[in-house]
Backbone as JSON, one array per atom type, in Angstrom:
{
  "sequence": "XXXXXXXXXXXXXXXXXXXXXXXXXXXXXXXXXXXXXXXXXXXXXXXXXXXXXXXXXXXXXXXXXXXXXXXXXXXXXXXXXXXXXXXXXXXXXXXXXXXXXXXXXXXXXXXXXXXXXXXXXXXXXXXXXXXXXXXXXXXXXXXXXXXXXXXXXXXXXXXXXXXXXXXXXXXXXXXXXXXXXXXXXXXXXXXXXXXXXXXXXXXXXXXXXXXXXXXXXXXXXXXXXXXXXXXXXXXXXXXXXXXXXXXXXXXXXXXXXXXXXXX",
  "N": [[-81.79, -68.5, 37.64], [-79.52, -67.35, 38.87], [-80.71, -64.84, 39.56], [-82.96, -65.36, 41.11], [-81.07, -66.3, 43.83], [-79.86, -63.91, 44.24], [-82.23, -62.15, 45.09], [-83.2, -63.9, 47.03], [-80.77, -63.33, 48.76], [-80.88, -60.51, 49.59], [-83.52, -60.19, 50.71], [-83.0, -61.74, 52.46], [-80.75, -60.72, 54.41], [-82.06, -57.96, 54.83], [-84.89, -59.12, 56.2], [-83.45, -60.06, 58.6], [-81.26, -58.22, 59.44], [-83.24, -56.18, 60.15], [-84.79, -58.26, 62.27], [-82.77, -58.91, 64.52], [-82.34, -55.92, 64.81], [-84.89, -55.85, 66.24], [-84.59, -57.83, 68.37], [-81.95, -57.29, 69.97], [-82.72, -54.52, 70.9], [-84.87, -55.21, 72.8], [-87.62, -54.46, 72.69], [-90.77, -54.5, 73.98], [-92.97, -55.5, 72.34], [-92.29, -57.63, 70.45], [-90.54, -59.03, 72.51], [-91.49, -62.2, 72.46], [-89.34, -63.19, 70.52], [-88.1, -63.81, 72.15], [-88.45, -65.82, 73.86], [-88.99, -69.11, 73.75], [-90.52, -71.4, 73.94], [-93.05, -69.89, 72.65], [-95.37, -69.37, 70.19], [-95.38, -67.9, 67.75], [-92.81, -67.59, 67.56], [-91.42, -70.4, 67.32], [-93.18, -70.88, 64.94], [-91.42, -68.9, 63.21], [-88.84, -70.32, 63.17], [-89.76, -72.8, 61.98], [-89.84, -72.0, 59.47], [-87.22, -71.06, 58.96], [-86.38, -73.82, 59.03], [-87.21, -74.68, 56.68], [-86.21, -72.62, 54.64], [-84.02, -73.69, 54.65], [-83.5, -75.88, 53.31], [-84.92, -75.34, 51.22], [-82.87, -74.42, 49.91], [-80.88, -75.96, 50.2], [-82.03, -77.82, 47.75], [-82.23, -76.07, 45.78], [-79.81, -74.53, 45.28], [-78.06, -76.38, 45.67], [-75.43, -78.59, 46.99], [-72.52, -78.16, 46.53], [-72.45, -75.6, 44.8], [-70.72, -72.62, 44.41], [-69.45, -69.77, 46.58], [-69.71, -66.51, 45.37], [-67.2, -65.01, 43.71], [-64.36, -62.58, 44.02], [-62.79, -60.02, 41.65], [-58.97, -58.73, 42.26], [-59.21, -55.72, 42.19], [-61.55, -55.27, 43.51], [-61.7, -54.79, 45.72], [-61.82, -52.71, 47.77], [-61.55, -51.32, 50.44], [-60.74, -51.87, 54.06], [-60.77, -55.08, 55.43], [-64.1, -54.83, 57.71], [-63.83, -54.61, 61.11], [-65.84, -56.14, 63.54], [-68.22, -57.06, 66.38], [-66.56, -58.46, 68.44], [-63.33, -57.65, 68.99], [-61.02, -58.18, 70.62], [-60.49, -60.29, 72.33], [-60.75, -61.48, 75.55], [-60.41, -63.31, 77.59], [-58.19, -65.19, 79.73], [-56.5, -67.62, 78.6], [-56.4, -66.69, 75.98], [-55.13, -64.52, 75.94], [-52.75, -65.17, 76.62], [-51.8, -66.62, 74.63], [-51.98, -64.97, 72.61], [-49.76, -63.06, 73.53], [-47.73, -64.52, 73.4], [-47.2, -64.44, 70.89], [-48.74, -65.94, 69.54], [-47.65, -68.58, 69.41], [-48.19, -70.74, 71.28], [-50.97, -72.24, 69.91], [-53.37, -74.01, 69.15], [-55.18, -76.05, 66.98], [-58.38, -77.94, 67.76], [-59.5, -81.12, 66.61], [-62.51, -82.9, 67.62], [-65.03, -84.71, 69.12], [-67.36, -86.9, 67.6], [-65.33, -88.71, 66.09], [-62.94, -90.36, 64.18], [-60.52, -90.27, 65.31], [-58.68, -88.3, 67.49], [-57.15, -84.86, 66.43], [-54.72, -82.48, 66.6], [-53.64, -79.72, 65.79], [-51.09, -77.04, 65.62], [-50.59, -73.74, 64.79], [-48.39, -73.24, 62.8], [-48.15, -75.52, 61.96], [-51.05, -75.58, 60.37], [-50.5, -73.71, 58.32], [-48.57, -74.5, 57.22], [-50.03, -76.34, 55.47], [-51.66, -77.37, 52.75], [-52.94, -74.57, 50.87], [-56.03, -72.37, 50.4], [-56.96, -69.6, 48.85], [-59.42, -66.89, 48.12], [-60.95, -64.5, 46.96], [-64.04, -63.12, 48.44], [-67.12, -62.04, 49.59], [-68.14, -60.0, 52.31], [-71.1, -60.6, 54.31], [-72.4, -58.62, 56.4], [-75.29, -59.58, 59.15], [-76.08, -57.16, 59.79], [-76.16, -55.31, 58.14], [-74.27, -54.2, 56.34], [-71.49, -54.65, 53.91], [-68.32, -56.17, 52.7], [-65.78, -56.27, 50.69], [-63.19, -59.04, 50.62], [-60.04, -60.46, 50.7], [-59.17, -63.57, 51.4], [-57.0, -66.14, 52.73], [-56.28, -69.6, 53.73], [-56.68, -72.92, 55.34], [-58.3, -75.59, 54.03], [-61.05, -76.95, 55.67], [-62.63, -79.56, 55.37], [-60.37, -81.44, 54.01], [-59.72, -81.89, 56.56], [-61.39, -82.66, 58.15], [-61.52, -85.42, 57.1], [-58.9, -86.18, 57.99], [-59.34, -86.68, 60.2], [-61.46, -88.81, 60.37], [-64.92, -88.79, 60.2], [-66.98, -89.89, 62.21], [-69.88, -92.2, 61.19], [-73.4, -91.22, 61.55], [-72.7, -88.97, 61.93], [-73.69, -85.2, 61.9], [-73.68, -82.67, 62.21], [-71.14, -79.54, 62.67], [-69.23, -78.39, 65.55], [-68.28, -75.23, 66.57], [-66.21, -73.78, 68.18], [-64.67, -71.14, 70.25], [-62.02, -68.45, 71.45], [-63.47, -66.37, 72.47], [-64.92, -64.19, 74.36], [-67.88, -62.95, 74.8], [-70.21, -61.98, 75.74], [-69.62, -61.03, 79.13], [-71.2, -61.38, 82.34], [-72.21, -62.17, 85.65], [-72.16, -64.33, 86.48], [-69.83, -65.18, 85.03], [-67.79, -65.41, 82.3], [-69.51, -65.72, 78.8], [-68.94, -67.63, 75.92], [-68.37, -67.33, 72.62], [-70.05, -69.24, 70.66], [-70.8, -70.98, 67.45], [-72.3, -73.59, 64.88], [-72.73, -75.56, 61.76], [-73.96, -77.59, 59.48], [-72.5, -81.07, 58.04], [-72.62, -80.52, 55.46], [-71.62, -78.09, 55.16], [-69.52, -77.71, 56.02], [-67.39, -79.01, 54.75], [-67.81, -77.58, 52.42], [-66.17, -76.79, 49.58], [-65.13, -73.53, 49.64], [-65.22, -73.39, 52.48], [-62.98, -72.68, 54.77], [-60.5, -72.98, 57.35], [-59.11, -69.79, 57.97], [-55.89, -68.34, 57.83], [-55.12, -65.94, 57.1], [-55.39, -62.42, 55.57], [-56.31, -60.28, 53.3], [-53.75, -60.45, 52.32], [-52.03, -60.26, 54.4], [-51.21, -61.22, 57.84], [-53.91, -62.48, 59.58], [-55.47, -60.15, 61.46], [-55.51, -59.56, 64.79], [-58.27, -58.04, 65.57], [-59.78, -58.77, 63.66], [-60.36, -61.53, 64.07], [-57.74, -63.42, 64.38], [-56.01, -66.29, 66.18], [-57.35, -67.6, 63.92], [-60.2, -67.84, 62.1], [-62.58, -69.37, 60.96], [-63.83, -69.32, 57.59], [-67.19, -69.73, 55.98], [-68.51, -69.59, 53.3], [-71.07, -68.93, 52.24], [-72.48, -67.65, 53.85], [-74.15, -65.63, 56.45], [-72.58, -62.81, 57.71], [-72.44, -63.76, 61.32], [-72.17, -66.56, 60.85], [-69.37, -67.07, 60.55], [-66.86, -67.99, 62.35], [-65.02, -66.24, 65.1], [-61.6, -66.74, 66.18], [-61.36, -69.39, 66.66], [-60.92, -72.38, 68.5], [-61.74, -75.09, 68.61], [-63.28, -77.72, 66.59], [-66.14, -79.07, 67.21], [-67.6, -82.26, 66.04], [-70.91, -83.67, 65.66], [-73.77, -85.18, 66.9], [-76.37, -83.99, 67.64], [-77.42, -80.89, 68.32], [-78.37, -79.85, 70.61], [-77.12, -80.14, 73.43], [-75.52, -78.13, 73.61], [-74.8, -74.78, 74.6], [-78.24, -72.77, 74.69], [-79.32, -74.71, 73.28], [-79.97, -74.34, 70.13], [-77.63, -73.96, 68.62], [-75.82, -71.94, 68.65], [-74.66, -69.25, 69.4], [-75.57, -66.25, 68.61], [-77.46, -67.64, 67.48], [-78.53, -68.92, 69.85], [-80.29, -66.57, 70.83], [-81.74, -66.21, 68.74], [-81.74, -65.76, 66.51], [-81.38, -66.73, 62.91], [-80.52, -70.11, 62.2], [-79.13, -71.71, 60.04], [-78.53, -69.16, 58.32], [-77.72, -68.71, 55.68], [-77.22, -67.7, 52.32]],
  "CA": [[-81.35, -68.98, 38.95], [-78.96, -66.17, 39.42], [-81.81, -63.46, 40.48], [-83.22, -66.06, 42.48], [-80.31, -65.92, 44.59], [-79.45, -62.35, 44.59], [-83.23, -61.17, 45.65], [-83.16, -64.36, 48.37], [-79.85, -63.03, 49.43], [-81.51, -59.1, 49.84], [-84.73, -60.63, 51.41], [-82.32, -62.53, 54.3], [-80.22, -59.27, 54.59], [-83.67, -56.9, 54.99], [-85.4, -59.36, 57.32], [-82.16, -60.44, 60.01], [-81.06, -56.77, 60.41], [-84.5, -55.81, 61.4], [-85.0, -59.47, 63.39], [-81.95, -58.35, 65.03], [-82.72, -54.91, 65.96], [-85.78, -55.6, 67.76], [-83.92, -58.63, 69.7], [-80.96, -56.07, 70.66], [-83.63, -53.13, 71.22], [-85.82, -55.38, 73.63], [-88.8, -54.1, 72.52], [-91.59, -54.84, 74.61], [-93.94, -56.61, 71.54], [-91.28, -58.28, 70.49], [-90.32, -60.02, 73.51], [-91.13, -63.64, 72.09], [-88.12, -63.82, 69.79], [-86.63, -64.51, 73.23], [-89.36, -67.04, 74.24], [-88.79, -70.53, 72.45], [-91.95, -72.14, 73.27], [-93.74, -69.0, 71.96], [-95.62, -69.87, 68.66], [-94.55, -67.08, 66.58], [-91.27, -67.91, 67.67], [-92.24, -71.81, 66.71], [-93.44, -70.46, 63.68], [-89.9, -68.41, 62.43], [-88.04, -71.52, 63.34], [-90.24, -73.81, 61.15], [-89.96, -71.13, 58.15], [-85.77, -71.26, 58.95], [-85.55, -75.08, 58.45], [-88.05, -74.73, 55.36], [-85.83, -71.97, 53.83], [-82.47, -74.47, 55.03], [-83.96, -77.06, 52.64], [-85.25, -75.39, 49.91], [-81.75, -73.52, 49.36], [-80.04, -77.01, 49.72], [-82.66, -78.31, 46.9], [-82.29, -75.06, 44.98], [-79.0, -74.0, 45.13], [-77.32, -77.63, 45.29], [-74.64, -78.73, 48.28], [-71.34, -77.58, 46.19], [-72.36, -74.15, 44.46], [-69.73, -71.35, 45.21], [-70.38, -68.01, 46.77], [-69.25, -65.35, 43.86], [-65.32, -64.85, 44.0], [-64.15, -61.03, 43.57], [-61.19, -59.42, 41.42], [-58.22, -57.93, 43.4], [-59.47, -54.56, 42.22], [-62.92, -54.99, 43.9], [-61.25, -54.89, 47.37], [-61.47, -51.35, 47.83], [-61.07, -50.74, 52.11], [-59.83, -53.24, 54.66], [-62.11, -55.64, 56.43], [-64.45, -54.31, 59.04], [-64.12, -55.78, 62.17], [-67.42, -56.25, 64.3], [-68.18, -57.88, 67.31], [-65.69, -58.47, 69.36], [-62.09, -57.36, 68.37], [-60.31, -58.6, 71.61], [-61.06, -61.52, 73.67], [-59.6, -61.13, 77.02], [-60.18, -64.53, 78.39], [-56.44, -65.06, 80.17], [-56.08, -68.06, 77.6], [-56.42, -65.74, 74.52], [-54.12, -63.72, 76.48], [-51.85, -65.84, 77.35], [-51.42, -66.73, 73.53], [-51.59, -63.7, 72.25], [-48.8, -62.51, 74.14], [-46.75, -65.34, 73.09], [-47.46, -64.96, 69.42], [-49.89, -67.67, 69.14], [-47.18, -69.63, 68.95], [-48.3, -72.25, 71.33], [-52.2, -72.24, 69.61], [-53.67, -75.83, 68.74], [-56.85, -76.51, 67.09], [-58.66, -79.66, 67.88], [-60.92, -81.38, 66.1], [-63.05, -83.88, 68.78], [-66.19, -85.91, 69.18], [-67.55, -87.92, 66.4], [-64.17, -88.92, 64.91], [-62.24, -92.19, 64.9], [-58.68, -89.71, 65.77], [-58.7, -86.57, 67.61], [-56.22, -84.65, 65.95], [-54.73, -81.1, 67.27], [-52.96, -78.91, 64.81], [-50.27, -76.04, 65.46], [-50.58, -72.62, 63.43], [-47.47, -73.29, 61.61], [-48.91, -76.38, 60.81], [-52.15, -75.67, 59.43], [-49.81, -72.82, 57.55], [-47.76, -75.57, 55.84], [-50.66, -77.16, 54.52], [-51.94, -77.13, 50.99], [-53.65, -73.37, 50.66], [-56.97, -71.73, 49.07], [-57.03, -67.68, 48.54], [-60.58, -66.55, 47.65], [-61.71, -63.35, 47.27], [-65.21, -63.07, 48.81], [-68.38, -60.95, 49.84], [-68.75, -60.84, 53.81], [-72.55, -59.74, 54.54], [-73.24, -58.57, 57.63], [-76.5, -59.34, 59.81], [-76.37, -55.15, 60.62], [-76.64, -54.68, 56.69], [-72.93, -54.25, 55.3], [-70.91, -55.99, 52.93], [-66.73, -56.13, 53.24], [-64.83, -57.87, 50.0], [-61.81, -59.05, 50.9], [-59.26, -61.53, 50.54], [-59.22, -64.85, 52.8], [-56.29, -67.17, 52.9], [-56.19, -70.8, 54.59], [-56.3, -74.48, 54.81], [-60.08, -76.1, 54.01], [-61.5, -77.98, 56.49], [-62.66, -80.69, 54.8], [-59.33, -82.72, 54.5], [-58.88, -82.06, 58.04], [-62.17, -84.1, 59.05], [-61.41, -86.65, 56.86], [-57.62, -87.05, 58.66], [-60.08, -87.4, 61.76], [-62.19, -89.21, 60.33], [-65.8, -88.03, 60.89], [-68.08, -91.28, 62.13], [-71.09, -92.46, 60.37], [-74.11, -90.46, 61.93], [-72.2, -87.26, 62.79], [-74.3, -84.35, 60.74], [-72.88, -80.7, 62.42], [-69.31, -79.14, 63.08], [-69.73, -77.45, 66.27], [-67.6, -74.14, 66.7], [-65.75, -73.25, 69.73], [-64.41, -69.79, 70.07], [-62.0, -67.92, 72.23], [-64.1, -64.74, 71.92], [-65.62, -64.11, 75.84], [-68.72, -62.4, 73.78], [-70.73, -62.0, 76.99], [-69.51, -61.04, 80.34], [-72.04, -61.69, 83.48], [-72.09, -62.11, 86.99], [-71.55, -65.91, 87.02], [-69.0, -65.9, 84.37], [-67.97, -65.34, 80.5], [-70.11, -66.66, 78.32], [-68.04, -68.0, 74.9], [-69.05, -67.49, 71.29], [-70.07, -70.79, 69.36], [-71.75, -71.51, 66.25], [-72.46, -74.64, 64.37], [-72.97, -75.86, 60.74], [-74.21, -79.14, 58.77], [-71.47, -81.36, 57.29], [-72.3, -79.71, 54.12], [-71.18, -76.63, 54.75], [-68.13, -77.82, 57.01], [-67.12, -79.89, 53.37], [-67.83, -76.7, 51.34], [-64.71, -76.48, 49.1], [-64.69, -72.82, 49.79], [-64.9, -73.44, 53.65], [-61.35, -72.28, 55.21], [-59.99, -72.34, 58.43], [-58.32, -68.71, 57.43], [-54.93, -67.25, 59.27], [-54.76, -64.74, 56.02], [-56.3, -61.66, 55.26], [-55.78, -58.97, 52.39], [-51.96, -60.51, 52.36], [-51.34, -59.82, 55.3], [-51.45, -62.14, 59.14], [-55.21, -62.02, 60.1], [-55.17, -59.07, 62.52], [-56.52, -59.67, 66.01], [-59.43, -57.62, 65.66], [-60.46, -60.1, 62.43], [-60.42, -63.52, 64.66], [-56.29, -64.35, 64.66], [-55.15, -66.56, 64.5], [-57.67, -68.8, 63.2], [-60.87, -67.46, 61.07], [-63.34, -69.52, 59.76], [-64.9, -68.64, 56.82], [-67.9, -70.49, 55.42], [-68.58, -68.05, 52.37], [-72.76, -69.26, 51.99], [-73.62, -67.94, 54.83], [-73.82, -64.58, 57.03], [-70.68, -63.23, 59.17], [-72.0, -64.45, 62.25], [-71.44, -67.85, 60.89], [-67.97, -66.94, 60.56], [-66.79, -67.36, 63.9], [-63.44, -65.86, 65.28], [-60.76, -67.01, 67.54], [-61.45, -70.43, 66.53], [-60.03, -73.27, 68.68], [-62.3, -76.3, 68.99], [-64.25, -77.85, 66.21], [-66.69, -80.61, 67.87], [-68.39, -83.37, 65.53], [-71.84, -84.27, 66.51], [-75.18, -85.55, 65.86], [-77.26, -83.28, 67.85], [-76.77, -79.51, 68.98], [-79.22, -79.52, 72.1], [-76.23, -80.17, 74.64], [-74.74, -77.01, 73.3], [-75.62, -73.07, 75.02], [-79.47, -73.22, 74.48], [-79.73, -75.78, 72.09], [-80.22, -73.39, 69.04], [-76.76, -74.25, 67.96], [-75.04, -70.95, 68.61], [-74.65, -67.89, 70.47], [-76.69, -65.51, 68.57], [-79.09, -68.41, 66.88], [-79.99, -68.96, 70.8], [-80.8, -65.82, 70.88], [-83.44, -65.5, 68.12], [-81.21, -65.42, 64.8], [-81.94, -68.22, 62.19], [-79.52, -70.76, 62.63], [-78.74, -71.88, 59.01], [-77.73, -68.23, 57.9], [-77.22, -69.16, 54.15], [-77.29, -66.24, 51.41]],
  "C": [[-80.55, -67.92, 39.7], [-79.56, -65.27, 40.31], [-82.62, -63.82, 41.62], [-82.51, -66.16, 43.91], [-79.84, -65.2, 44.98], [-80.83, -61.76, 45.23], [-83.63, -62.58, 47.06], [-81.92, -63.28, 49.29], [-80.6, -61.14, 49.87], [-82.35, -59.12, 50.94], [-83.97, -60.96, 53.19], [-81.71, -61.08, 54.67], [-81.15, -58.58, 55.61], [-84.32, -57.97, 56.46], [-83.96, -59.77, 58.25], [-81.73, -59.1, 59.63], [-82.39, -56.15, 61.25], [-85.1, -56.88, 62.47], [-83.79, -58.85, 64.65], [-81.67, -56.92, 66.06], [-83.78, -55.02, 66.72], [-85.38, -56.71, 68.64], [-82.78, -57.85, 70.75], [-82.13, -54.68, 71.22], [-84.35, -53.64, 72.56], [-86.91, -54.54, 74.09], [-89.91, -54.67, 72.7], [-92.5, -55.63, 73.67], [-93.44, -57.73, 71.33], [-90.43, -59.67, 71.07], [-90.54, -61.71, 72.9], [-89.88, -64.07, 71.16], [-87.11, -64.45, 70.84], [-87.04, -65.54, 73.86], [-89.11, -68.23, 73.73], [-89.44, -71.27, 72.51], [-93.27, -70.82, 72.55], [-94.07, -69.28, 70.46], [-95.5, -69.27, 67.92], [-93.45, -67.55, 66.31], [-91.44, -69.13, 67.09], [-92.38, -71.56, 65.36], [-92.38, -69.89, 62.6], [-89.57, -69.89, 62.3], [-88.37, -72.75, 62.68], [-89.88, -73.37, 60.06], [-88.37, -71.08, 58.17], [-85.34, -72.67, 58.29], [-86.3, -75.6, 57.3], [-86.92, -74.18, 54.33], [-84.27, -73.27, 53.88], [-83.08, -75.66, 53.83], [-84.09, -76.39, 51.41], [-84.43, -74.69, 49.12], [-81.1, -74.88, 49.24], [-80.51, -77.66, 48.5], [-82.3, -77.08, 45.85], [-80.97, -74.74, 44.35], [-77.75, -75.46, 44.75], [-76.04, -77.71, 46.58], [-73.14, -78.14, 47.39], [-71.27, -76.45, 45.3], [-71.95, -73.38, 45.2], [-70.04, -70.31, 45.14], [-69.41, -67.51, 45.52], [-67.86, -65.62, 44.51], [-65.29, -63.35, 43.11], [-62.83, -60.94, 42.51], [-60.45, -58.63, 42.97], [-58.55, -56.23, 43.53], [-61.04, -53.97, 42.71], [-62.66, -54.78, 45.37], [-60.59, -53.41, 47.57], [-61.38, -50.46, 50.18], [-60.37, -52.24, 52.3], [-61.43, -53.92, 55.34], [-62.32, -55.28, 57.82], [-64.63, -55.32, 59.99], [-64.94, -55.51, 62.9], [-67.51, -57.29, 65.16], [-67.6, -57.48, 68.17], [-64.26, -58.86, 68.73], [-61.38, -57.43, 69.41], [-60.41, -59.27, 72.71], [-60.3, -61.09, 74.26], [-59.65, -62.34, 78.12], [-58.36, -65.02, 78.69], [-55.66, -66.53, 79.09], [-55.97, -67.71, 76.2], [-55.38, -64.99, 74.8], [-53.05, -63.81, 76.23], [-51.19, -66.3, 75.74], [-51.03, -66.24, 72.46], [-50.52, -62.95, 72.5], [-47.72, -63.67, 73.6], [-46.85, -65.62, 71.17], [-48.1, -65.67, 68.45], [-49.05, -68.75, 69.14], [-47.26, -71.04, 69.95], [-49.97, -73.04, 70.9], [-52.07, -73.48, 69.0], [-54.91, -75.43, 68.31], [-57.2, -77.65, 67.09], [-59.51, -79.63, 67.05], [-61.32, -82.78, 67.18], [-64.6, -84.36, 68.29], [-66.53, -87.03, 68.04], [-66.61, -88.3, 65.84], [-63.53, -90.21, 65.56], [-60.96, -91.72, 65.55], [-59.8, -88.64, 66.29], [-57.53, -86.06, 67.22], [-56.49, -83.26, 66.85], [-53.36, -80.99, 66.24], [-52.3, -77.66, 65.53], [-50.87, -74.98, 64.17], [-49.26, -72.97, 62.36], [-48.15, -74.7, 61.56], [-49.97, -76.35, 60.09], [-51.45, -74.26, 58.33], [-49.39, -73.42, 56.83], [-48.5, -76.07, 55.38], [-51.09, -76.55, 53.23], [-52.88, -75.68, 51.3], [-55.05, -72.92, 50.07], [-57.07, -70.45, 49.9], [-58.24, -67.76, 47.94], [-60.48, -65.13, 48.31], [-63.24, -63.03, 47.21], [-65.92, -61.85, 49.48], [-68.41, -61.34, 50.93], [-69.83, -59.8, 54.02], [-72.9, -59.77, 55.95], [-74.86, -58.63, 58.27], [-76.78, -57.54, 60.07], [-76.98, -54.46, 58.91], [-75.53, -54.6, 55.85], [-72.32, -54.85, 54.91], [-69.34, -55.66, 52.88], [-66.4, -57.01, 51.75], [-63.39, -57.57, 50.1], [-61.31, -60.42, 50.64], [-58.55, -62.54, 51.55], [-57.9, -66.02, 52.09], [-56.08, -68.04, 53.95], [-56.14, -72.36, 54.22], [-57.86, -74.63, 55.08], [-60.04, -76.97, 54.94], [-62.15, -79.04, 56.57], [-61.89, -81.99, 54.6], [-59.5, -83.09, 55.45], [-59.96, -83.35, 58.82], [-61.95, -84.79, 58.32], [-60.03, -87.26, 57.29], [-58.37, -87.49, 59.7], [-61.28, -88.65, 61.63], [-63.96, -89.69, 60.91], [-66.18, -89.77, 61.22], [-69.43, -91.7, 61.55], [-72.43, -91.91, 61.78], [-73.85, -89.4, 62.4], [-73.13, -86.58, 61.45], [-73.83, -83.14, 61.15], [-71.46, -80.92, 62.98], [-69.83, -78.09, 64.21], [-68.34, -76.58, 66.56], [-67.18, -72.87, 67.49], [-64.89, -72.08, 69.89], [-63.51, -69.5, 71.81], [-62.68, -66.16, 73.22], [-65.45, -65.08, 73.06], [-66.96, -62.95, 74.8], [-69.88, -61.4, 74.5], [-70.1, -61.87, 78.3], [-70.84, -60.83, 81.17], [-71.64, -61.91, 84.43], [-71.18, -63.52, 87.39], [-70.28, -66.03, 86.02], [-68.91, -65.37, 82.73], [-68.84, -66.44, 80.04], [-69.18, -66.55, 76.71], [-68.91, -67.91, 73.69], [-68.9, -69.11, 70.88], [-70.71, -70.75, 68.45], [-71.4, -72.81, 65.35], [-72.68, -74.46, 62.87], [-73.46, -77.15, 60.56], [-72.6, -79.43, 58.11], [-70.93, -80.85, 56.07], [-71.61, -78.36, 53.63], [-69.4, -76.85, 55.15], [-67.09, -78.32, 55.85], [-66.87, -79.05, 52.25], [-66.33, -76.31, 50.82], [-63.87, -74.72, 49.25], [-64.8, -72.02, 51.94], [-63.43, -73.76, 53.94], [-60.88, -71.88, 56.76], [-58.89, -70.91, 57.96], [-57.32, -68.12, 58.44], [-54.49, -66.13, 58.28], [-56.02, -63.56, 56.14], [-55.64, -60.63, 54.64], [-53.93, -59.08, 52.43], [-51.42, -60.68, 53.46], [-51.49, -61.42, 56.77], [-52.98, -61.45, 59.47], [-54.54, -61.27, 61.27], [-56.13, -59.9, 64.02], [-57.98, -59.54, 65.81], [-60.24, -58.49, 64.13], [-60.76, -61.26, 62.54], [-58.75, -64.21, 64.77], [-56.52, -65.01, 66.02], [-56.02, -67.27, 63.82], [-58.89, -68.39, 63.1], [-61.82, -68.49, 60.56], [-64.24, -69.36, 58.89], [-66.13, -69.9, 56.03], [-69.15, -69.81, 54.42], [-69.97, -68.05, 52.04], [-72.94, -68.62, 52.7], [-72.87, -66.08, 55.59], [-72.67, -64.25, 58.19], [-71.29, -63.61, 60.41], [-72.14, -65.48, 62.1], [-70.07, -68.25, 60.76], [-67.17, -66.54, 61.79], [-64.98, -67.02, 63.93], [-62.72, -66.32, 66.13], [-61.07, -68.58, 67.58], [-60.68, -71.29, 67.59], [-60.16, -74.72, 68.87], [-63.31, -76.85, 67.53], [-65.1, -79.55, 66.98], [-67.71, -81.02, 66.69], [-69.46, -83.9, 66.05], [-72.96, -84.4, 65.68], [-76.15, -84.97, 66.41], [-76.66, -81.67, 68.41], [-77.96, -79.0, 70.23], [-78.66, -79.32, 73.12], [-75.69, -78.88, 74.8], [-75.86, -75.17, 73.87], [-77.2, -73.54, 75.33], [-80.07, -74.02, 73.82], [-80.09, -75.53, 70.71], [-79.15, -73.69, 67.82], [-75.57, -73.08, 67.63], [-75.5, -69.81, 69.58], [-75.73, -66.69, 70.06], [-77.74, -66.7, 68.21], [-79.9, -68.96, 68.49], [-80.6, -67.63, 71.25], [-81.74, -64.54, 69.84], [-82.96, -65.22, 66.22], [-81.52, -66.86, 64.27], [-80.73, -69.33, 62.3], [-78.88, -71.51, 61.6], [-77.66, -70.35, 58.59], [-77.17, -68.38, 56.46], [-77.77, -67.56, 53.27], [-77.21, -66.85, 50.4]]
}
């Protein structure tokens, strides 16, 4: 079972860096990864929620990604993306320490709750040291401290037919003419539940740095870093992700990445 999962995890690697560069390259053959009634395209996207199934059948809903020693954490974690939102509410918080930052949790729930950083700080803790695999090809292990997000929907109590956590970001990712466009990405309950899913304000000891997602991190250790979104401040509860960007369920997955992302 092991090798099964180490030469899937290679395979996803190998194909999403090269899916990736020819969506960033906009390479004229190509072009349908940006199409979405295009039947190739049709065709990935059937073979995504094939592979999303036969990893939940395979792998099982509570198997944990590897966990490192402290002596396997040989740099610092690379930061990628976007290492400084500049939306004037990131700003505006940033400059004040974070200290007036809230995260909500909203829709599907019988409460909406909204959390403080020192409060999701005082809560009960998990430290993992984990593998972060980049879509580009590189791998980072480092050390994540936070509070799981699992209690937290059950203080909100999710509602009976909610199935994704949708994942609202201060991280302007996109500037355009009409406007920032905002990072999001989504999950299934299962992953949102995963005991080593962590809203994280730690890193390598230290206060997550800016350029890492401060203050608020989450990690959801199955799955590739851009399911690990940064600058966290919204999670929304829902039963469909069509309302959301393009309906894909995220920022890059509407633009042609698989939208599970599991390793």
């Amino acid at each position: 079972m092991s090798r099964l999962i180490v030469n899937r995890r290679r395979f996803l690697l190998g194909s999403a860096a090269a899916g990736s560069g020819l969506v960033l390259s906009g390479c004229e053959p190509f072009d349908f990864l940006g199409q979405r009634g295009h039947p190739v395209r049709r065709a990935m996207e059937q073979a995504n929620v094939l592979t999303y199934r036969a990893q939940r059948a395979l792998i099982g809903e509570q198997a944990l990604a590897r966990e490192y020693g402290e002596s396997e954490i040989r740099q610092g974690m690379r930061p990628n993306g976007s290492v400084e939102p500049t939306t004037p509410e990131y700003t505006l918080l940033r400059n004040a320490g974070f200290a007036p930052y809230r995260l909500t949790i909203k829709g599907m729930v019988e409460r909406r709750l909204s959390f403080s950083l020192a409060e999701l700080r005082n809560m009960p803790a998990r430290t993992q040291i984990t593998r972060h695999d980049c879509v580009e090809g590189w791998s980072c292990i480092a050390k994540w401290t936070g509070t799981r997000l699992g209690p937290l929907l059950d203080e909100a109590g999710v509602k009976p037919g909610a199935r994704y956590c949708v994942y609202h970001c201060f991280d302007n990712i996109q500037r355009t003419a009409s406007g920032d466009i905002l990072y999001y990405t989504s999950s299934d309950l299962i992953d949102a539940y995963h005991p080593q899913t962590i809203l994280s304000y730690g890193l390598n000891d230290q206060v997550l740095p800016v350029s890492n997602g401060a203050p608020i991190r989450l990690r959801i250790e199955r799955t590739l870093g851009y399911k690990q979104p940064k600058y966290l401040h919204t999670i929304e509860v829902v039963d469909d992700l069509s309302p959301f960007g393009r309906g894909k369920g995220g920022y890059w997955e509407d633009n042609g990445y698989d939208w599970y992302g599991g390793i």
